[in-house]
Structures are given as structure tokens and as C-alpha cells.
N, C-alpha and C positions, 0 to 999 in steps of 0.2 A: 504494500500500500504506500508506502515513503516514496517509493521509486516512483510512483506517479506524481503524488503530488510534488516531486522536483522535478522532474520530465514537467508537469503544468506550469513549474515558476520559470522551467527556463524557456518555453512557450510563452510565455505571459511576455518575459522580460524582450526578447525577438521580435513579437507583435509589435511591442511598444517602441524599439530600437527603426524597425520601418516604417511606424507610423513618424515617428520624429523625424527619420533622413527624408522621407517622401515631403515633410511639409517646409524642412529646407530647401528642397529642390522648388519650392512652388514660390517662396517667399524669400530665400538666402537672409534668413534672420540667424546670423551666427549662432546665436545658445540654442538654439535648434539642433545645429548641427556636432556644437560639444555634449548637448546631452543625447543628443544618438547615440555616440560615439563610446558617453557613459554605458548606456542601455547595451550596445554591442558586448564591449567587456562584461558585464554583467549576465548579456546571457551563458559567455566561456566561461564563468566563474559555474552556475550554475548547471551546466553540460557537463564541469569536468567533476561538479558535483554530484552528481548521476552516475556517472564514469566511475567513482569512487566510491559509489557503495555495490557496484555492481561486479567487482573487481574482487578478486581475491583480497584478504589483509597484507601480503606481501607488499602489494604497491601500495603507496602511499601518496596520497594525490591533493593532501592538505596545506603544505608549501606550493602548489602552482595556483589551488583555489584562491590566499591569502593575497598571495601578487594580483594576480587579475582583478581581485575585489579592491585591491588597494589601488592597482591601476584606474579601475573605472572612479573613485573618489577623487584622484590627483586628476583626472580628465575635466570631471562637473565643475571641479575648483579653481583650475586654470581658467575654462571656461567661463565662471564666473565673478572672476578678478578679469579676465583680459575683455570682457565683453563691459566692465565698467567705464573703462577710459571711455 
């Protein structure tokens, strides 16, 4: 049952990463385009979340979840320091 609902968060998170680039592309309002970009990484974060319980215990997949989750924060944050100037 877990395996779904993180298969659905990283479905969710994908959705939401195409719905952001699509309305960049319609509008070029840059935070548009940093929080796609967020949402993108989020969903890897998420997939490799999946990845990781679906996996044997040998691998361990909680050091690449932590970057990508950490990536997509340093992403939205740039984004929204560089979108203030």
C-alpha cells in the first residue's frame, strides 16, 4: 500500500512540474519556471523514493533522495531571491 501512495506523490508532484513549465511557456513569468524546475526534482526525489522501498535493503537510496530534495529547495530559493530584483 506505501508503494502507491509514493508512486501517487511522485505522480502528483510530475503533474504539477508540467503544469508549471506549460504555463511558463504560455507567459515566461520566470518563478514559473524555477518552481517547475523545483517540482521536476521533487518528483526524482520521490521516484527514487519508490525505487527505495522497492529494492532490496542492500541498496540504499536515502543519500541521493536527500540531494534531490535538497536540490529542489536550493532551486525554489534561488528562484525566489533572483526573481526579486
Amino acid at each position: 500500500m506505501a508503494i502507491v501512495i509514493y508512486s501517487l506523490c511522485a505522480l502528483t508532484c510530475l503533474v504539477a512540474a508540467a503544469l508549471l513549465l506549460r504555463g511558463y511557456a504560455h507567459t515566461r513569468f520566470r518563478l514559473l519556471f524555477w518552481s517547475g524546475l523545483c517540482f521536476v526534482t521533487l518528483t526524482l526525489s520521490n521516484a527514487l523514493n519508490v525505487v527505495d522501498r522497492l529494492t532490496p535493503t542492500q541498496i540504499n537510496l536515502i543519500p541521493a533522495r536527500l540531494v534531490t530534495a535538497l536540490a529542489a529547495v536550493v532551486l525554489i530559493l534561488f528562484g525566489l531571491i533572483w526573481e526579486r530584483n
